[in-house]
C-alpha positions in Angstrom: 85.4 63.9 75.0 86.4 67.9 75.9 84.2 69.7 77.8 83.6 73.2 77.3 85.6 74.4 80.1 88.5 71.8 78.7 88.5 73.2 74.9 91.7 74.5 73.4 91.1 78.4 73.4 92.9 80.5 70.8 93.1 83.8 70.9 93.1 86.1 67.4 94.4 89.9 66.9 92.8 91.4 64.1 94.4 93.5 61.9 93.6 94.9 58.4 95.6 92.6 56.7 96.1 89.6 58.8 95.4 88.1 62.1 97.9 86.6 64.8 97.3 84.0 66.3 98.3 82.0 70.0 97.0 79.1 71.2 98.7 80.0 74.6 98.3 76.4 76.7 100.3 74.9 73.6 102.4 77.4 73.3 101.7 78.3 69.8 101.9 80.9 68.0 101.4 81.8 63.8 100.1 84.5 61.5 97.6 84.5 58.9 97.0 87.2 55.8 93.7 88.4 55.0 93.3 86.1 52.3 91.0 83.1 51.0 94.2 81.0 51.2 95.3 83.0 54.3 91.4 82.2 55.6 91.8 78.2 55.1 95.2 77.7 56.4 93.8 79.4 60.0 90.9 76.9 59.9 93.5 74.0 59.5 96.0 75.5 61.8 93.2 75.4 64.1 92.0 71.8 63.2 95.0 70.6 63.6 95.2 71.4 67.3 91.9 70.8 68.6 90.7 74.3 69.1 87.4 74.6 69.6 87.1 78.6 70.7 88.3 81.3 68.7 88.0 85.1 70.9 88.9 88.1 69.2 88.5 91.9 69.9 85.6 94.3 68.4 87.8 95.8 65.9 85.7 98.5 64.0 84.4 95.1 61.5 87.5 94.0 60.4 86.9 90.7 62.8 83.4 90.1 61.5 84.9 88.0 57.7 87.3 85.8 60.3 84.3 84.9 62.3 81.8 83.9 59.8 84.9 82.0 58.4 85.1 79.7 62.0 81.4 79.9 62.6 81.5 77.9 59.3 84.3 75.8 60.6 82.3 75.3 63.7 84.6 76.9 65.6 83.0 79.1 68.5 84.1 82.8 68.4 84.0 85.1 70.8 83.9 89.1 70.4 85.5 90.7 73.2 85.9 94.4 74.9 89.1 95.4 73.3 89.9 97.8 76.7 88.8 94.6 79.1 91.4 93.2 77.7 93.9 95.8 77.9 93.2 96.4 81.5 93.9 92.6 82.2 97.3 93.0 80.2 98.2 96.3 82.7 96.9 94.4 86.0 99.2 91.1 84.8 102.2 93.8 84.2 102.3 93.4 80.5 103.2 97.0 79.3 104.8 96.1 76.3 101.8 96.1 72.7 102.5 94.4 69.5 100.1 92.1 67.4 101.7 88.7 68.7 101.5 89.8 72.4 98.3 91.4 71.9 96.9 87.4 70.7 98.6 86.4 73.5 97.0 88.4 75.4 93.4 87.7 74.1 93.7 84.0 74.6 95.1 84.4 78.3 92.2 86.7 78.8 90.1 84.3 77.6 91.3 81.4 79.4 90.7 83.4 82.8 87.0 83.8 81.9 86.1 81.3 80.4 82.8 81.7 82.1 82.0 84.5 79.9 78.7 84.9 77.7 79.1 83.5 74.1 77.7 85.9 71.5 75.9 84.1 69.0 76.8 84.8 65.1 73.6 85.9 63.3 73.9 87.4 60.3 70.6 89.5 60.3 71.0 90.8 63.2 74.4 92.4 62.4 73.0 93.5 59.6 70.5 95.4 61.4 72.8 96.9 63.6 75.2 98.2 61.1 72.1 99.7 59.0 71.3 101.2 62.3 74.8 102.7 63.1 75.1 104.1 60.0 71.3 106.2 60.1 73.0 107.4 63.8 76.2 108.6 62.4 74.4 110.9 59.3 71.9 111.7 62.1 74.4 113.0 64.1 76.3 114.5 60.8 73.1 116.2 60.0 72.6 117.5 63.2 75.8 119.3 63.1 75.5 120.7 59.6 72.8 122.1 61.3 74.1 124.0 63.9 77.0 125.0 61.4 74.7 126.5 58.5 73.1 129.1 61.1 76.4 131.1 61.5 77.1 130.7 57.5 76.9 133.9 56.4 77.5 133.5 53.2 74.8 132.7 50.5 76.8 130.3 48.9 77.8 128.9 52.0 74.5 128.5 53.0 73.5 126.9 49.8 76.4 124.2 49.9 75.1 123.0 52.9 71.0 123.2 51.9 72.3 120.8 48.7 74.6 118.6 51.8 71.7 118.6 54.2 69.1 117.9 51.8 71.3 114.4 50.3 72.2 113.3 53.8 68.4 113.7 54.7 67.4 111.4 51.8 69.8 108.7 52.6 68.4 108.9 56.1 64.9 108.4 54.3 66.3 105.5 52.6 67.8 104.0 55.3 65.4 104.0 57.5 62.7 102.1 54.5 65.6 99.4 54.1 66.0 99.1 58.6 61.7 98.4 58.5 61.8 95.7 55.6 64.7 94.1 57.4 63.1 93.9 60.3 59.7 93.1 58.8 61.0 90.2 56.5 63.1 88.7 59.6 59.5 87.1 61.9 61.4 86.6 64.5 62.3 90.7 64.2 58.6 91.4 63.4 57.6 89.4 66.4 59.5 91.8 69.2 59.6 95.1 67.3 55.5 94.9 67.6 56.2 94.5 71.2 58.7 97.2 71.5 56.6 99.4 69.2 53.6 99.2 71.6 55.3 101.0 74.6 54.3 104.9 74.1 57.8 107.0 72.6 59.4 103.7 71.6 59.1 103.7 67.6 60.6 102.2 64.6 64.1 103.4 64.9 64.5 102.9 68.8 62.8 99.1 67.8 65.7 98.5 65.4 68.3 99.7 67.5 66.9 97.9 70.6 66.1 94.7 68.6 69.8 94.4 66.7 71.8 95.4 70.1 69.9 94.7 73.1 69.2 90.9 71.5 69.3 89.7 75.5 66.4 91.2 76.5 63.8 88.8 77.7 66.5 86.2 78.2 68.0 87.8 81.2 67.5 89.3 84.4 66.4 93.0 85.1 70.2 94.0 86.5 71.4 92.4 83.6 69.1 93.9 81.5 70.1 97.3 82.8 73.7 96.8 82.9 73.8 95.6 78.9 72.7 99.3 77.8 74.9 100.7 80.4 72.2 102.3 82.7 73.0 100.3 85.9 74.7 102.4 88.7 77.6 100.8 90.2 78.5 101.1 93.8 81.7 103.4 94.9 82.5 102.9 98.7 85.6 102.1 100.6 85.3 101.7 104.1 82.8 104.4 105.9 82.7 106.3 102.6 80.3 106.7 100.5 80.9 107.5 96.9 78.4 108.5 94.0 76.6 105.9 91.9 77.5 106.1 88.1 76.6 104.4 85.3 79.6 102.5 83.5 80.2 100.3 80.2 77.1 98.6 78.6 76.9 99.1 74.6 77.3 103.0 74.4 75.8 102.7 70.6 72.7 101.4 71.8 72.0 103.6 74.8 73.2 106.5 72.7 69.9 105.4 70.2 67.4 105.4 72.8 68.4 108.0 74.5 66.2 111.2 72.8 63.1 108.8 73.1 63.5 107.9 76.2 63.6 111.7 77.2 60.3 112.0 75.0 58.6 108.9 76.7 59.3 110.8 80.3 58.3 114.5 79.4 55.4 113.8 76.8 54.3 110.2 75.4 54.4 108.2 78.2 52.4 108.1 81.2 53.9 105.7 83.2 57.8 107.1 82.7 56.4 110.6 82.5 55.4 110.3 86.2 58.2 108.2 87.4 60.4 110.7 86.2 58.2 113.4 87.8 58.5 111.8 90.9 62.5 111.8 90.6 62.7 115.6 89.7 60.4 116.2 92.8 63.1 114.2 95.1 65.5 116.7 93.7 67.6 114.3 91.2 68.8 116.4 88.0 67.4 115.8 84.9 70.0 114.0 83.3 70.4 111.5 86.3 66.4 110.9 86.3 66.6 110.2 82.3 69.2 107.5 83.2 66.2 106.3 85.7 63.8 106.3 83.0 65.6 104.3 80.6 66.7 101.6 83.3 63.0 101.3 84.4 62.2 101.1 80.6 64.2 98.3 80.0 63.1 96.3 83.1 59.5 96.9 81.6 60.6 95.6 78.2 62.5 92.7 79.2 59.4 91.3 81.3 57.4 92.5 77.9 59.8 90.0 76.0 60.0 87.5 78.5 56.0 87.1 78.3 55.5 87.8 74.9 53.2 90.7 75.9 52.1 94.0 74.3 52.5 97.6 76.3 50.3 97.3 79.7 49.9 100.4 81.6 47.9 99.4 84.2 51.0 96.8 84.9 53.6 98.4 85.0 51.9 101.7 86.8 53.0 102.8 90.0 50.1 102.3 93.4 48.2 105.0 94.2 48.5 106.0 97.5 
């Protein structure tokens, strides 16, 4: 019987209208159309040669249909960084990019680290996320309709986008309703957004976002914690230098939703960040730099909240008084 480590690895580039596949340590390669017919002759393909892990690239959704099609197969898939796997290909002195090199690629990638984190295929949770990517992008939209309609001189430009804003802020409305039911009508959603809710300036939206991308927390350790949203400094030294510490990777769409309320937690609603982050600005760190602070020490606090299945604790997670 295979062990995990042993399992036949296959690795998948997604396209629109097909996938390539390789199953690189049998030296195998085929394509597949974006079909019901195309979706069963994969699984068999697959069958056939004992694969037991699929890994494809995050490819803007187009990969999500072929892995609920091998999660049914019990096949285990694996999403990975689509520029991880381009830096291995340039460090391995692959220059050359088409869709059968690229599967290559992805399955010689994944045969290197095999020791990589599995991400588990729930349904709901993607759900969430995607309702909650889509109130950030007409968020975003709105805000720069905004900015826009001030220098719109024109009354009938100005009306065209009062009747724009005024639609985009209703579908926000409605999006956010359908984001609390989800989360409401999933328990095991319910259960963490009422812990996440119960930390001062985190609210429903920054629950949602926090509950459908950050779906570690609780699980893992506080560096891990901090490096999933991308708010973990990394060290850059060589020798007797000394470089600056900046933040890198981590899931930019989550960090990028909790970022206004972690500002609000630290200058208004909440205590405990509002004076760590006092504390920074009076060590001289910029304000931008002792945000980043705020939301890594936020997500510490949550992921011990998770982990112990507690409510917001001030008196916990306060700093001594001297």
């Amino acid at each position: 019987m295979m062990t995990q480590i042993e399992r036949v690895v296959v690795g998948i580039d997604v396209a629109k209208d097909k996938v390539d596949a390789c199953i690189r340590s049998l030296a195998l390669r085929q394509t597949f159309q974006n079909t019901a017919q195309g979706h069963r002759k994969l699984v068999a393909w697959l069958g056939k040669h004992g694969v037991g892990q699929a890994v494809m690239e995050a490819s803007g959704g187009y990969e999500r249909e072929w892995r609920e099609t091998l999660c049914k197969a019990s096949i285990e898939v694996r999403i990975v960084d689509p520029k991880r796997v381009r830096s291995f290909a340039l460090s391995a002195g692959r220059l050359a990019k088409n869709d059968p090199i690229d599967a290559q690629m992805i399955a010689w990638f994944a045969e290197t680290f095999r020791q990589a984190p599995v991400q588990v295929h729930d349904a709901a949770r993607e759900e969430l996320a995607a309702l909650t990517k889509a109130r950030k992008a007409l968020v975003d939209l709105q805000t720069r309709l905004q900015a826009q309609n001030e220098h719109a001189a024109p009354k009938l430009a100005r009306k065209a986008y009062a009747r724009v804003l005024k639609s985009i802020g209703a579908e926000i409305d409605e999006l956010e309703t359908i984001i609390s039911a989800r989360v409401k009508a999933t328990p095991a959603f319910a259960e963490r957004a009422e812990i996440i809710e119960s930390v001062p300036g985190l609210a429903r939206v920054s629950s949602a976002a926090l509950i459908a991308g950050m779906s570690e927390l609780g699980q893992v350790s506080d560096e891990v914690a901090a490096a999933l949203i991308g708010a973990a400094p990394y060290d850059d030294d060589s020798g007797k230098r000394r470089g600056e510490r900046h933040i890198k990777g981590g899931r930019r769409w989550v960090r990028n939703a909790i970022y206004m309320p972690c500002v609000s937690a630290a200058t208004q609603h909440n205590p405990v960040i509002k004076a760590y982050y006092q504390r920074l600005i009076a060590k001289g760190k910029p304000p931008k730099v002792a945000f980043i602070a705020c939301m890594r020490k936020l997500m510490v606090i949550l992921n011990t909240m998770l982990a112990r299945g507690e409510k917001w604790n001030p008196s916990r997670y306060a700093p001594p008084v001297n």
